[in-house]
C-alpha positions in Angstrom: 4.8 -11.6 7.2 2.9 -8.7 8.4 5.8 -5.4 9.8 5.7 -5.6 13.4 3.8 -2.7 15.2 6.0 -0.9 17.6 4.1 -0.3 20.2 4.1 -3.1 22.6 2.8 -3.4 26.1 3.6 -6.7 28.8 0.7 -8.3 30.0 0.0 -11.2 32.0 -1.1 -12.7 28.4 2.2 -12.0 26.9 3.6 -9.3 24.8 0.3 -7.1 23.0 2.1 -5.5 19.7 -0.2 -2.9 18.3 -0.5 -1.0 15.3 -2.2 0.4 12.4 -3.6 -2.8 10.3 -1.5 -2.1 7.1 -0.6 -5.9 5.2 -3.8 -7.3 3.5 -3.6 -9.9 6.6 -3.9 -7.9 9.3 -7.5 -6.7 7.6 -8.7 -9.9 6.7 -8.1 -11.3 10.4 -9.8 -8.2 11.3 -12.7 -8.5 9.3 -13.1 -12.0 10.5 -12.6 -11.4 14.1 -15.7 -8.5 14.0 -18.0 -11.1 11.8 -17.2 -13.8 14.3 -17.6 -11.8 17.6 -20.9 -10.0 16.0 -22.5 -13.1 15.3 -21.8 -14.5 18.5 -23.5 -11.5 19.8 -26.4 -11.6 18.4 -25.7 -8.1 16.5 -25.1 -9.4 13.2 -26.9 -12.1 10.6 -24.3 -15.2 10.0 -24.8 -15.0 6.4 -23.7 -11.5 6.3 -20.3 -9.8 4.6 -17.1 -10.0 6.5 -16.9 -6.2 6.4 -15.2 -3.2 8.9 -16.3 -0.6 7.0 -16.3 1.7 4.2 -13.2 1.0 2.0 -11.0 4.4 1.6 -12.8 6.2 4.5 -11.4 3.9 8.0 -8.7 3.3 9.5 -7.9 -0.2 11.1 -6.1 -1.1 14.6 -5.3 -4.2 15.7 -3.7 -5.6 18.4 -2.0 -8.8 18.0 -1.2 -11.7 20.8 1.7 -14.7 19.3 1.1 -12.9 15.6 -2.3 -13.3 15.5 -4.8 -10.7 15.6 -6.7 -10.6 19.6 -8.1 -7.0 19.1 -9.3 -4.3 16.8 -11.2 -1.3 16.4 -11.8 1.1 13.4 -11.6 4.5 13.3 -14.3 6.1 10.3 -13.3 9.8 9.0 -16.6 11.8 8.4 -17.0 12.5 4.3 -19.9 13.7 1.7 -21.0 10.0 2.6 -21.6 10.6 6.0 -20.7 8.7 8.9 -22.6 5.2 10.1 -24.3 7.3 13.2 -26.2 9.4 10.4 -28.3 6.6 10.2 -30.0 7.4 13.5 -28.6 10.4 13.9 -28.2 12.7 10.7 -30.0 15.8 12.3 -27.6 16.0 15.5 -24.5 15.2 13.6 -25.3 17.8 11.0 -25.8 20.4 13.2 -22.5 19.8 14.8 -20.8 19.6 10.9 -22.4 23.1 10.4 -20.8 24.7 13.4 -17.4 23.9 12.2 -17.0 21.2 14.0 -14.9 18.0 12.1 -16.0 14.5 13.2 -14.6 11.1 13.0 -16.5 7.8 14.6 -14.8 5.0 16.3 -16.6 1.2 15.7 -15.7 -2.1 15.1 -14.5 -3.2 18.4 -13.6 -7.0 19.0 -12.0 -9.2 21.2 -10.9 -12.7 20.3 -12.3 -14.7 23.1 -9.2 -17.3 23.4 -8.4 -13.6 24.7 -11.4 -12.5 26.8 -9.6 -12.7 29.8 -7.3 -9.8 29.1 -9.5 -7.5 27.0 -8.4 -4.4 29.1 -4.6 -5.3 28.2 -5.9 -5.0 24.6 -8.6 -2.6 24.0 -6.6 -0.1 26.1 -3.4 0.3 23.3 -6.1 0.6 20.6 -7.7 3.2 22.0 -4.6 5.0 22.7 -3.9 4.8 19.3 -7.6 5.4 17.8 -7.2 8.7 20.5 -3.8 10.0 19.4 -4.5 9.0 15.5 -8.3 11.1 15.2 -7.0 14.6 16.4 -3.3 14.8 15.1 -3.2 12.8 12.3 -7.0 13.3 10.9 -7.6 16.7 12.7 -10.6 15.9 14.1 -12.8 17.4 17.0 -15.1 15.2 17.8 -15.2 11.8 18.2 -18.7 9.9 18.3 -20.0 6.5 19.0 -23.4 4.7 19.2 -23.1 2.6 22.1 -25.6 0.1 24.0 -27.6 2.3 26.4 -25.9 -0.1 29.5 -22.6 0.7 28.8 -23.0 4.6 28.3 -22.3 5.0 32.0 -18.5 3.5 31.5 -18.1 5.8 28.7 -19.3 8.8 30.0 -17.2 8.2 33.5 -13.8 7.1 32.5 -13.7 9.1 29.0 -15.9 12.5 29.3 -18.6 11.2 26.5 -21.7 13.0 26.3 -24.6 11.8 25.1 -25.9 13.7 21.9 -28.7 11.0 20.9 -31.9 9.5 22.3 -31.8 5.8 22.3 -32.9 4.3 19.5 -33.2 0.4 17.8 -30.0 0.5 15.0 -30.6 -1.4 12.3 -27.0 -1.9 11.9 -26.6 -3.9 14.6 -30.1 -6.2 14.4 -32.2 -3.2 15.8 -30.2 -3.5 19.5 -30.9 -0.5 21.2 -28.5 2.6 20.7 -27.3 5.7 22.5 -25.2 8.5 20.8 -22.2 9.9 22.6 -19.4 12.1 21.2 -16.6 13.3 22.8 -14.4 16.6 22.0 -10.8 15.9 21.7 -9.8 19.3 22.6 -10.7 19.0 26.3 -8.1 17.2 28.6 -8.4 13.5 29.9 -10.6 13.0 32.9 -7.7 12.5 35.4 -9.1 10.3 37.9 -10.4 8.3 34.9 -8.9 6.1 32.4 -8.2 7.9 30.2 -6.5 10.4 32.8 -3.7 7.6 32.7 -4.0 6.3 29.2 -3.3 9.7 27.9 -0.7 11.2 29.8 2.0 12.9 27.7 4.6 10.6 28.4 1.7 8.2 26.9 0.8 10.4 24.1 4.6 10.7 22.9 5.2 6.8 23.0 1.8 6.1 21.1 2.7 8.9 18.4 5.8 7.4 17.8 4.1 4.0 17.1 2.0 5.4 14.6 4.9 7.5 12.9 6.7 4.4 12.3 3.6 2.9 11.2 2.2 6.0 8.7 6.0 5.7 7.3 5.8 1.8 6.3 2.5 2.1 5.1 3.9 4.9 3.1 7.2 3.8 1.7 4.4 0.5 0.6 2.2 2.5 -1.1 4.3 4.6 -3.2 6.0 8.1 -3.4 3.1 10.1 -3.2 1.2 8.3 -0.5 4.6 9.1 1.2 4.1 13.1 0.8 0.6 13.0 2.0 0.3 10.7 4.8 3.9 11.3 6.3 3.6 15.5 6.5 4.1 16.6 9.9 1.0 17.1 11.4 0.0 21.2 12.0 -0.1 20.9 15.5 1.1 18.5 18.0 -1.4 16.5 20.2 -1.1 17.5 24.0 -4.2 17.1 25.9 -6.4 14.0 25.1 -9.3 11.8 26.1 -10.6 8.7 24.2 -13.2 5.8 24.2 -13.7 2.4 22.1 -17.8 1.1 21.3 -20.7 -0.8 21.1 
């Protein structure tokens, strides 16, 4: 049985429990809720790999409804790989790498649609915990997304993305159109926005709990030294905060 998450919210659909995705379960019910809600989409070929992303560079949320995965979203630490956005956007993302800046990109978002009826009960812990996990557990500055151009506006308004690409067809997603938007962590939440409520620091302390208790299962599972690396306090504390989810 997968370790319960601890951070749980009430919602008219029942108790949400959300968490990092640390048993071999919670990834596979992942993987297959992306495929399924891609393909349904249009946005992916049916006969491709169930796949989040790269193995060793993301980090998987999910939030679960009855046991079952309803929600995810991944959260992709920048490396001598790149990040996905390089695809379409490798001269604006290096320019921002060579100013110092450190990025991480947030994809991978899905919703079960037994559970379309209370996405917003969903996607909102995950992106609490995608938020709170990029700056002060990865340390990074920047969070960026490639998002259809129609629902820039919703980012851009209740988050404080800015756009940093042109739109473009990604190939990634069966050549649907594309806009680049990042966001710097170190600026405070938008507070007549979203995430004005969703990272308050009352919010902020509750969600960094959940992931302490998290980073320190997923630890003690994968051995001693996992346990030193992943489960050091962090250099500095997070807050102020703002946040987003994708495509």
């Amino acid at each position: 049985m997968s370790p319960r998450p601890v951070l749980l919210t009430q919602t008219a659909a029942g108790t949400v429990a959300s968490g990092l995705a640390i048993a071999r379960d919670d990834r596979r019910q992942a993987q297959r809720l992306v495929h399924d809600v891609y393909v349904a989409r249009g946005l992916r070929s049916p006969a491709s790999p169930r796949r989040l992303a790269r193995a060793g560079h993301s980090t998987v949320f999910v939030a679960r409804v009855g046991g079952a995965v309803a929600a995810t979203l991944s959260l992709l630490r920048d490396s001598t790989r790149g990040l996905p956005a390089d695809a379409l956007y490798d001269a604006e993302l290096a320019a921002l790498r060579t100013s110092g800046r450190r990025l991480a990109e947030v994809g991978a978002l899905a919703v079960a649609p037994r559970c379309r009826s209370a996405a917003l009960s969903l996607v909102r812990p995950l992106v609490q915990l995608v938020g709170v996990y990029a700056r002060d557990v990865e340390g990074a500055d920047e969070l960026c997304i490639a998002v259809h151009p129609r629902h820039a506006s919703f980012y851009e308004g209740r988050f404080g993305f800015t756009r940093f690409g042109a739109e473009k067809p990604y190939a990634a997603v069966n050549n649907a159109p594309a806009v680049g938007l990042r966001l710097d962590l170190h600026q405070p939440p938008l507070p007549d926005a979203l995430s004005g409520a969703l990272f308050r620091p009352g919010e902020i302390a509750r969600v960094r709990a959940a992931l302490d208790a998290d980073l320190r299962r997923h630890a003690a599972a994968a051995g001693p030294l996992m346990q030193i690396l992943q489960c050091a306090q962090p250099p500095e504390a997070v807050t102020r905060f703002v946040d987003m989810e994708v495509c």
